[in-house]
N, C-alpha and C positions, 0 to 999 in steps of 0.2 A: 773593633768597628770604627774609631775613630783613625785618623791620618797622623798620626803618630812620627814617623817618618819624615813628613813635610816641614810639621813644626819644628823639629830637631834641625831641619838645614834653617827657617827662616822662625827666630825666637821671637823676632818683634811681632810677627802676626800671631804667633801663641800666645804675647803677653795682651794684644790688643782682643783676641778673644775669651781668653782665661774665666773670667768671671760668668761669662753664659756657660762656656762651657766645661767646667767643672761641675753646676749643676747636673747637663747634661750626661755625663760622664759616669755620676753618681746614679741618673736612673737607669743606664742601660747596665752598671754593674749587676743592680739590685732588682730591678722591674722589668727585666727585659720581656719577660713572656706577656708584657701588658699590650706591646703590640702588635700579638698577633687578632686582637680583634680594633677591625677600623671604627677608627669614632671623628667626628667633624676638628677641622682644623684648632680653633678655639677650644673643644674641650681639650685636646691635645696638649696644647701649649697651656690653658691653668693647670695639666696636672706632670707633666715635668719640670717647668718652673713658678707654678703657683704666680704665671699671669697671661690671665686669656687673649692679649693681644701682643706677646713677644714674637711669632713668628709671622706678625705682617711687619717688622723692623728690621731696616736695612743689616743692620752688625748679624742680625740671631740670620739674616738668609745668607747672607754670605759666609756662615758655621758651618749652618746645612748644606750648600754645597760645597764648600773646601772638604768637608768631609763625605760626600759623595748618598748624604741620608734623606734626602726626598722622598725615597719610594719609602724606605726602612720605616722612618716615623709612622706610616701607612694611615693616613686621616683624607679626610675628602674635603672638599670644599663646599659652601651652602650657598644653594643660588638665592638672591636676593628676592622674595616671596612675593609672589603677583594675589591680586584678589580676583578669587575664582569661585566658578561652583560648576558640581558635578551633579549632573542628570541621572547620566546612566553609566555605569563601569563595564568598559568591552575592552576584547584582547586590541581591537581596533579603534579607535574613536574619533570622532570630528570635533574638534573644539573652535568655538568661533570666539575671533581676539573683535574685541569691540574697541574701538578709540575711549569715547567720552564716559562720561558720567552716568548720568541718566538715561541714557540708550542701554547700560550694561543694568542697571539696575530695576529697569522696565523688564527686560528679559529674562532677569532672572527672578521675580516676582513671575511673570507666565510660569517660568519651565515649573518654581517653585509649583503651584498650583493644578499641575501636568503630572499626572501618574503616569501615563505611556511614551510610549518612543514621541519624540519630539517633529516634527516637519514645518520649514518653514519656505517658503517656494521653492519646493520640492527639498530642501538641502535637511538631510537627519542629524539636529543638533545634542550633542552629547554632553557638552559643556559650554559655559561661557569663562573668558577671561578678558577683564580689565586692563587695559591698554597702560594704562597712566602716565599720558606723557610719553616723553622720548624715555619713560623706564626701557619700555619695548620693545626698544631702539638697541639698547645698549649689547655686544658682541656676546654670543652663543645662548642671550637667555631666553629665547625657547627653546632650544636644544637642551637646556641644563634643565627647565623646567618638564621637559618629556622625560628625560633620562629618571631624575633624581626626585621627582614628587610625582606626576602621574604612575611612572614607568607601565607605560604604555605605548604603543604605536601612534601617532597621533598625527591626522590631517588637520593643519591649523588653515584655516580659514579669514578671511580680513577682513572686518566693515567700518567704515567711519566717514570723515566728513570728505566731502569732494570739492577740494580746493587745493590751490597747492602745499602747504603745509601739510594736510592728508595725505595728498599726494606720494612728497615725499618723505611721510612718516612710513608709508606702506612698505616705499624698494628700497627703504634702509632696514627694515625689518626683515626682508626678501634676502641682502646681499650679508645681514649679520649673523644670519641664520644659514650659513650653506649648509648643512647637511639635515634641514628639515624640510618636512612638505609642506608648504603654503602655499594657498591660492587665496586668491580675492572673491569677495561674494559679488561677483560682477550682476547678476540678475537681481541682487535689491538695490543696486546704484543707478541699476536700469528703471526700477521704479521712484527711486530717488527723482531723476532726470524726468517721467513721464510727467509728474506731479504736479510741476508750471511750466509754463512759458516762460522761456526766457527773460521777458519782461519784468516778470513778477518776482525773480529771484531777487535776493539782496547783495549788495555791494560788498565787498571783501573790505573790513571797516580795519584789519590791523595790515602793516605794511609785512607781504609773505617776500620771501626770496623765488621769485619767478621765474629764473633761468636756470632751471632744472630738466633734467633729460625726461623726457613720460614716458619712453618705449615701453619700460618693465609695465608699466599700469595699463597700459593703452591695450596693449595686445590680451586680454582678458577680456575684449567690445568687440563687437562687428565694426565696420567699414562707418557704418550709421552713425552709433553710440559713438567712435573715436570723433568723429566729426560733432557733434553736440557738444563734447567736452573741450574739446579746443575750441567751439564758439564761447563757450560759459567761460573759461577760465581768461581768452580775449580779451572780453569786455570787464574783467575783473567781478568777474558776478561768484558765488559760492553756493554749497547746497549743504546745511547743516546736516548731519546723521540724525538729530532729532524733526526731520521732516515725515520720519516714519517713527506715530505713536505707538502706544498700548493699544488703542483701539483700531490701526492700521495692520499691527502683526497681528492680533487676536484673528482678523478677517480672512490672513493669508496662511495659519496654522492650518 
């Protein structure tokens, strides 16, 4: 199973990998049948070389593939774990990604408290997850979070704050995600916006990066809504997600 072969024409990259893999070598003599059941990365590598973090190091990936064993080791990867809760378990589900804090933990004290299907202007919520930060942000982790913890079909859903940082936390989570379905909760942004007049809003108090594209967010509004958000955001005005409390979704459930 190993390259045997290669080593023999180029000795210095056998002697530079010798010590990983000899180990290695040793368990696929003796435990080869261990991996025909997949188990997570990390346990993987403590139990070939008794250390749970050898194959995120450069030497032990460059082993694995001179000798062509990616697939062979057969372990998965763990996606980095979001804080969630689950309503209701369907082959389909809706899960709505909240930005902040307390907007996620508002809702899920409701659903908590909620024995039936869930409704909140009009949209059937099945779960909530926790935004945290650009976590949300980061490449394929809804995808890996559908796949590999729900595994489920899942319409993810978007709420958070409307400003531009919001903004463009949303189409980075849009363009990291290709192969998931996300839409935006456009109809409570829409309440978001009814809320105040302009006037009343607050001032965008940290400096956001402003010269950002809005098309992907925009087109989610009518003609109306696209025109109030490019007044708001103009004048550097914002609309927190916690504009809609407990005692505002309780009314709209």
């Amino acid at each position: 199973m190993l390259n045997i072969e290669e080593y023999l024409k180029k000795q210095q990259i056998y002697e530079k990998h010798r010590e990983i893999l000899l180990v290695l070598n040793n368990f696929l003599k003796q435990h080869k049948e261990k991996l025909k059941i997949q188990i997570s990365k990390n346990e993987r590598a403590y139990q070939i070389w008794n250390d749970e973090k050898i194959l995120d190091n450069s030497l032990c990936k460059s082993i694995i593939k001179w000798n062509n064993l990616e697939k062979t080791l057969n372990y998965y990867l763990t996606p980095e774990p979001f804080f969630d809760y689950i309503h209701t378990k369907k082959e389909e589900m809706n899960i709505l990604v909240i930005e902040n804090k307390d907007t996620w933990y508002t809702m899920r004290k409701i659903l908590n408290e909620t024995h039936e299907e869930f409704y909140l202007h009009g949209l059937e919520i099945d779960g909530l997850l926790y935004g945290e930060g650009n976590k949300i942000t980061k490449l394929n982790a809804l995808e890996e979070y559908e796949k590999q913890v729900i595994q489920r079909k899942c319409q993810f859903i978007y709420w958070g704050d409307l400003d531009y940082t919001g903004i463009e936390m949303f189409q980075k989570v849009v363009t990291q995600n290709a192969n998931s379905n996300i839409k935006l909760f456009s109809t409570i942004y829409e309440k978001m916006i009814d809320k105040k007049t302009i006037n009343q809003l607050g001032k965008i108090k940290n400096k956001q990066k402003s010269n950002i594209k809005l098309t992907l967010f925009l087109n989610f509004f009518t003609e109306e809504y696209q025109k109030k958000i490019k007044q708001i955001l103009s004048e550097k005005r914002y609309i927190p997600q916690e504009i809609i409390n407990a005692e505002e979704i309780k009314k709209e459930v």
